[in-house]
C-alpha positions as CSV (number, residue, x, y, z in Angstrom):
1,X,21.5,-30.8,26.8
2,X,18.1,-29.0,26.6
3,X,18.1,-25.4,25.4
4,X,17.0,-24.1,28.6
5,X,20.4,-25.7,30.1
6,X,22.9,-24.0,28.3
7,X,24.3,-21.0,28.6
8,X,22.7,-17.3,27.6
9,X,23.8,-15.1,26.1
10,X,22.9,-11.5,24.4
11,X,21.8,-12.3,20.5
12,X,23.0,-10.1,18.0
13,X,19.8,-8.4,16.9
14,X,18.2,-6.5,19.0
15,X,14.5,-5.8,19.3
16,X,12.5,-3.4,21.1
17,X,9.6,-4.6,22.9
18,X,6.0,-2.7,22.3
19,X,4.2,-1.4,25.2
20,X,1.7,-3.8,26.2
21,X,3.1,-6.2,24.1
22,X,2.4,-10.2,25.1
23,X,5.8,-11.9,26.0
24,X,5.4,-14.6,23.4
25,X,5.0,-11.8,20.7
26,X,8.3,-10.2,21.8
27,X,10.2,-13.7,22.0
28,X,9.2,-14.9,18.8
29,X,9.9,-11.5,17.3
30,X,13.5,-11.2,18.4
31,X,13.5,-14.8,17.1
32,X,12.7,-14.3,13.7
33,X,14.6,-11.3,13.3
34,X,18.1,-13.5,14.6
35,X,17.2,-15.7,11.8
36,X,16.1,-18.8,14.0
37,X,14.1,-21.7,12.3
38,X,11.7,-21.7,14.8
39,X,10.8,-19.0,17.1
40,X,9.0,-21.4,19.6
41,X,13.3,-22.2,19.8
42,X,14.2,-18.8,22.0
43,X,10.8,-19.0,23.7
44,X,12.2,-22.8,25.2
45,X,15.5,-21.6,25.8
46,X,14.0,-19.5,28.3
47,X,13.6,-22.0,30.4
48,X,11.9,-26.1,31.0
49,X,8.5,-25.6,29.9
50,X,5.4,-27.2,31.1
51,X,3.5,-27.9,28.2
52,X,4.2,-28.0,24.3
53,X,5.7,-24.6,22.3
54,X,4.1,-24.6,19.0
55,X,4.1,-21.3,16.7
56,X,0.2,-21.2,17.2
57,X,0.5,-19.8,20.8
58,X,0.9,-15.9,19.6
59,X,-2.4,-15.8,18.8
60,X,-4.1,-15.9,22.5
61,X,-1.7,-17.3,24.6
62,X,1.1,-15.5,27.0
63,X,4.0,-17.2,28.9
64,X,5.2,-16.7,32.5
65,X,8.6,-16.8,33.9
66,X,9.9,-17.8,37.3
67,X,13.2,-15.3,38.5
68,X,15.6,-17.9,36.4
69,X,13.8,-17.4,33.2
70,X,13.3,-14.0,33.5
71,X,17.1,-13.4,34.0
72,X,17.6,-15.2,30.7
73,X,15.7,-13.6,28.8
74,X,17.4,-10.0,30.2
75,X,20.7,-11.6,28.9
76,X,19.1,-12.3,25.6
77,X,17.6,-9.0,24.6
78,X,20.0,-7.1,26.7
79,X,17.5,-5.0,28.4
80,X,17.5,-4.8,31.8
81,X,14.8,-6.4,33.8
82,X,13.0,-3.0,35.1
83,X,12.1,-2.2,32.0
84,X,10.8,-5.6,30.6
85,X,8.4,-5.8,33.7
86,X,7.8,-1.9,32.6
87,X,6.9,-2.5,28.9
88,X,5.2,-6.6,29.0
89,X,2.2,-7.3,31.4
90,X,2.9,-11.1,31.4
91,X,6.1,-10.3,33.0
92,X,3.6,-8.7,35.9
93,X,2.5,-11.9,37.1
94,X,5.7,-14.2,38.5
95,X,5.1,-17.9,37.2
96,X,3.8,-19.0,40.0
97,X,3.8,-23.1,40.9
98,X,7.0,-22.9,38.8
99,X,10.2,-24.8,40.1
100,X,12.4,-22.2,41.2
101,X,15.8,-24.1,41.1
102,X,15.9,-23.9,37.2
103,X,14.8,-21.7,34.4
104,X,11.2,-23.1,34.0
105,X,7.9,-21.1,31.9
106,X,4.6,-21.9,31.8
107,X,2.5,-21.4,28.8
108,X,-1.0,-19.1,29.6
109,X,-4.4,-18.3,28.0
110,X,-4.4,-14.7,27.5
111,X,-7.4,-12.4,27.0
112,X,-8.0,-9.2,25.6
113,X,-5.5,-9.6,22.7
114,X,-5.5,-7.3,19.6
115,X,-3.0,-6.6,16.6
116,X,-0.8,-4.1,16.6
117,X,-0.7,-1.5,14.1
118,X,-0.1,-3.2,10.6
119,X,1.9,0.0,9.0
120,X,4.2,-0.1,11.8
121,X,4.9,-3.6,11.9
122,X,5.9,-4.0,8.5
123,X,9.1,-1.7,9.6
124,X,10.2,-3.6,12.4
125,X,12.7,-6.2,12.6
126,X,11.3,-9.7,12.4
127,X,8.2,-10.5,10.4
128,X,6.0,-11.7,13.3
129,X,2.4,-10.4,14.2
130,X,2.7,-8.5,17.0
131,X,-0.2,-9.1,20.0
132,X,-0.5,-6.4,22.6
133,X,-3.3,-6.4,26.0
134,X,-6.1,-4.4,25.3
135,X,-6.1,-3.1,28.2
136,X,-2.9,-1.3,28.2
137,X,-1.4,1.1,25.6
138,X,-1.0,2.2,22.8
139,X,-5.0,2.1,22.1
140,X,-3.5,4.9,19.2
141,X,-1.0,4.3,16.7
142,X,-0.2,8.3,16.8
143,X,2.7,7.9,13.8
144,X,-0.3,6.5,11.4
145,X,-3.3,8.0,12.8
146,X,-4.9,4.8,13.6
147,X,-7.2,3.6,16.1
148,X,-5.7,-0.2,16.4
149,X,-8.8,-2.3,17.8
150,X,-10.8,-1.4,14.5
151,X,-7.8,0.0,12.8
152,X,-9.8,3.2,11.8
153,X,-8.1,6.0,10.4
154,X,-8.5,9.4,12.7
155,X,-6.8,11.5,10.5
156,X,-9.5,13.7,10.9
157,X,-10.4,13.6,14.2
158,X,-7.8,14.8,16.3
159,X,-10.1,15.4,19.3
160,X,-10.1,11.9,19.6
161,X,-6.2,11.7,19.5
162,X,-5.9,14.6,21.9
163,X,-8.5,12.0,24.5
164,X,-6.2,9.7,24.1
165,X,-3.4,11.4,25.3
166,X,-5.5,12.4,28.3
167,X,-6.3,8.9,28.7
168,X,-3.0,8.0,29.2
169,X,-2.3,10.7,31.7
170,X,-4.9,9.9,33.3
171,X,-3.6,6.0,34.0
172,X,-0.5,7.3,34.8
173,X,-1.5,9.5,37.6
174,X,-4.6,6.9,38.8
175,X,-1.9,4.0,40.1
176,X,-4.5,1.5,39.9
177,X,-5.0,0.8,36.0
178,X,-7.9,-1.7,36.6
179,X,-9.9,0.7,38.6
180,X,-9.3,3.5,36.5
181,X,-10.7,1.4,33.5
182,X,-14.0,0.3,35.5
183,X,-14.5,4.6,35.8
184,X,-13.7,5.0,32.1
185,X,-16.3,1.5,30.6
186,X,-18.8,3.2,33.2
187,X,-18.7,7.0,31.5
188,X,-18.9,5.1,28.4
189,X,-21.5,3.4,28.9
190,X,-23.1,6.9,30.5
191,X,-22.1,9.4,27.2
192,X,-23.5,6.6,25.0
193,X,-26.9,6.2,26.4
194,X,-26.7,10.6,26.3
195,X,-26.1,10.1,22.8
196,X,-29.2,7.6,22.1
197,X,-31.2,10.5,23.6
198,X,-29.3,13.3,22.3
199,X,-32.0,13.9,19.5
200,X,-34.2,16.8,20.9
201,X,-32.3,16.9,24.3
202,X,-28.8,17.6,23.4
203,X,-28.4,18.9,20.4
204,X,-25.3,20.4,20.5
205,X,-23.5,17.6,21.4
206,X,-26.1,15.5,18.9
207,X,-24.5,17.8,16.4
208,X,-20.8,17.1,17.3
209,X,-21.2,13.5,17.1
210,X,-23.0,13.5,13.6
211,X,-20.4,15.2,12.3
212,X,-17.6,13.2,14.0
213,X,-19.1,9.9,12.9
214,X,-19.1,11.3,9.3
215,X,-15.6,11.5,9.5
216,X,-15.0,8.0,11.0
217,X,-14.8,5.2,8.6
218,X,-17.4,2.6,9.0
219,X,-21.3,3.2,10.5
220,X,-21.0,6.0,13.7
221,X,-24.3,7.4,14.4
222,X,-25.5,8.9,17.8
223,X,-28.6,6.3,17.2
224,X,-26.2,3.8,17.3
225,X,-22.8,4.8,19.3
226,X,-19.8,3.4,19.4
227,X,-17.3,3.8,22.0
228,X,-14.9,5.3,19.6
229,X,-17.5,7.9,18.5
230,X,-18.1,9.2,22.1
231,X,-14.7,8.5,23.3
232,X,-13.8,12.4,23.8
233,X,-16.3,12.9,25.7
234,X,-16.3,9.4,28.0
235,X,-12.6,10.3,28.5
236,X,-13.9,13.7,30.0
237,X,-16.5,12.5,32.4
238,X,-14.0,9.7,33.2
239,X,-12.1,12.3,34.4
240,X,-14.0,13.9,37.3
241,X,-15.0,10.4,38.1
242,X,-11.6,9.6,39.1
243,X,-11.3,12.7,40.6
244,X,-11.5,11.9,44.4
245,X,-12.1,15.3,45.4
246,X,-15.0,15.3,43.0
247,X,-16.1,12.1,44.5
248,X,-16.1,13.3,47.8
249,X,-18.3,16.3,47.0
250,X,-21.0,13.8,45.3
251,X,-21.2,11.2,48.3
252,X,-21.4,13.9,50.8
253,X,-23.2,17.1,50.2
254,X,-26.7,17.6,50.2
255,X,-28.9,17.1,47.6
256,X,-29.4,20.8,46.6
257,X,-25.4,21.3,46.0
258,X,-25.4,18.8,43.6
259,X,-25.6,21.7,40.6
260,X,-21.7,22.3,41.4
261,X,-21.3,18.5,40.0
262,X,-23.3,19.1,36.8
263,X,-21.7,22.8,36.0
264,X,-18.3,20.9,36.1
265,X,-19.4,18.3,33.9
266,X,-21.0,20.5,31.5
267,X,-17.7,23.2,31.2
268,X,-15.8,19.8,30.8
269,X,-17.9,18.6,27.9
270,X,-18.4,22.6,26.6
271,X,-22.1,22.3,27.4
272,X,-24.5,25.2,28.0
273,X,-26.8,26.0,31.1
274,X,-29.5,24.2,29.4
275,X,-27.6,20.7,29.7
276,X,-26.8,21.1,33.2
277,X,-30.3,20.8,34.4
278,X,-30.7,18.3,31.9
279,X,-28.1,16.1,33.9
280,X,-30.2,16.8,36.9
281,X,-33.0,15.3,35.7
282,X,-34.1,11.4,36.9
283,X,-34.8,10.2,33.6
284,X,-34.7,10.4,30.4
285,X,-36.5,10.4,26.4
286,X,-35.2,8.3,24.5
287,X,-35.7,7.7,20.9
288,X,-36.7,4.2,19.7
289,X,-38.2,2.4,16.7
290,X,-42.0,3.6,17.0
291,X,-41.9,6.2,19.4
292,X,-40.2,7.1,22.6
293,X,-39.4,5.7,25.7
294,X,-38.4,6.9,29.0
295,X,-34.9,5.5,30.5
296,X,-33.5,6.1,34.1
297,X,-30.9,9.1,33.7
298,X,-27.3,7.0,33.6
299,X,-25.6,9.6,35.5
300,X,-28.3,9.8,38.1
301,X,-28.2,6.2,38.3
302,X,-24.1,6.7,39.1
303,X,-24.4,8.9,41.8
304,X,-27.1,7.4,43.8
305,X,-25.2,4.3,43.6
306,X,-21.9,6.7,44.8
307,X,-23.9,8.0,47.7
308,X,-25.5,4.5,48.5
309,X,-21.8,3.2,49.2
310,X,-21.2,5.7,51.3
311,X,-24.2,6.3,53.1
312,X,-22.6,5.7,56.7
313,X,-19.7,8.5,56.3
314,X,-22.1,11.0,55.3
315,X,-25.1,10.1,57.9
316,X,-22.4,10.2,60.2
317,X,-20.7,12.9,59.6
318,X,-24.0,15.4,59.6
319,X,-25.0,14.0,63.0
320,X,-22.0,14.7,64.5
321,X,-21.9,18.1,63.2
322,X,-25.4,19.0,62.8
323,X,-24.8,20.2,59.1
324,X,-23.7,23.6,60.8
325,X,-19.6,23.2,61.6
326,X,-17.1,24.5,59.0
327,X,-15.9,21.0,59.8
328,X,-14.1,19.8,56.4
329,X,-14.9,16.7,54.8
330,X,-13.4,13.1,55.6
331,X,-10.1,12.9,53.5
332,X,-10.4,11.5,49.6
333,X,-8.5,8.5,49.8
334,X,-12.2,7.1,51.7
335,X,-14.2,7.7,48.5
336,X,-12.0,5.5,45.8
């Protein structure tokens, strides 16, 4: 009788799965710390796989479950099925193509792997790496102080811990994680083409991120910025780019009423008078080997593409009411 075939039941160590932890990670976890020869053992007990277990899968592979399987492994760790699906992706996608009349898994490339944090997992049960999605949380170990991706102590930094927590509010409230990441890579890649410029043009926020990358471990410079260094501020302008009433005002109003955009951005970032008609400003200097060169402004770039997209709603609505009716907007949910 194959593993998969006999009965489960709950094993007598428990673990607690991570947040965005990989489901082979948590299965071979709670396998090692139940004292198993081989965690790939628990993983097929799950259910008849379709390819070869081997121990080498934690590094970038994931596992699916069909219904039967999942059940199983509910009885094993004794955690109900809500809050598996809640705390593992992989247990977001059913195993599709998977016969449904037995416990069956199917072994997955995953991307966007890292390691969790290293001072933590020495002090949980089981001895196993642990692998979590990158794209889910924690990005912070918050006990240690550690950013996990480059595992770079914060200690002094807590502006960037306090983001973080904003970061995670923010996914929480957004309902769609994946487009909520697209705003945040884009403000990113906006603050850190500001902070290639920042020399002569924004030196108050040049200032803040020479000091903060004097802080970080490793090379941060505004000349050369990472996401970590600018991750405050990209968290910020992430922000009111999720902000659908926000969005709404930038595809709609007319050109000259654009300023109310750039004063929110600058009181979010802390920023003078002198930055917000920097923002409005088509391009911009930026310092190179040699000289300078002049760059299309990144924001600029955002928010013609913004109004591009919605081009029809806005030319329509102003025809209709001749730019003169106290008519309100069309509703946010149109501007996502």
């Amino acid at each position: 009788m194959k593993t998969w075939q006999q009965t489960a039941q709950q094993l007598p160590v428990q673990v607690r799965p991570i947040q965005g932890e990989t489901t082979i990670s948590y299965v071979f976890r709670l396998a090692d710390a139940n004292d198993l020869a081989r965690p790939t053992i628990l993983l097929g007990a799950l259910g008849q796989p379709t390819r070869g277990l081997t121990q080498f899968l934690i590094d970038n592979y994931d596992v699916r479950l069909n219904s039967l399987a999942l059940q199983r492994l509910e009885t094993f760790t004794g955690t109900p099925q809500g809050h598996l699906r809640t705390v593992l992706p992989g247990l977001h996608h059913p195993g599709d193509a998977l016969p449904e009349e037995i416990p069956a898994i199917r072994v997955v490339k995953a991307w966007n792997l890292r390691d969790y944090c290293d001072h933590c997992t020495a002090r949980l049960p089981g001895r196993q790496a642990v692998k979590t999605y990158t794209l889910y949380f924690p990005a912070l170990c918050r006990k240690h102080s550690r950013w996990l991706a480059t595992k770079t102590d914060l200690t002094h930094t807590p502006e960037i811990i306090t983001a973080h927590r904003r970061h995670g509010r923010l996914l929480a409230s957004a309902g769609d994680r994946q487009w909520t990441y697209q705003q945040l890579h884009r403000a990113s890649w906006i603050v850190s083409e500001w902070a290639r410029s920042s020399y002569r043009a924004i030196p108050r926020l040049h200032e803040l991120w020479q000091a903060r990358g004097k802080l970080l471990t490793g090379l941060h410079t505004p000349f050369n910025p990472s996401n970590l260094l600018v991750y405050p501020e990209a968290i910020a302008l992430a922000e009111i780019f999720c902000d659908l009433g926000w969005r709404r005002h930038v595809a709609m109003v007319r050109e000259l009423e654009m300023t109310n955009f750039y004063r929110r951005i600058a009181a979010r970032l802390n920023q003078p008078q002198d930055f917000v008609d920097w923002l409005s400003r088509p391009s911009m200097r930026l310092r190179r080997r040699g000289g300078y060169d002049w760059i299309a402004n990144p924001l600029q770039q955002w928010i013609t593409q913004l109004r591009h997209t919605h081009q029809k709603i806005r030319t329509k609505f102003y025809e209709r009411h001749n730019g003169f009716s106290p008519t309100p907007f069309p509703e946010t949910r149109h501007f996502k």
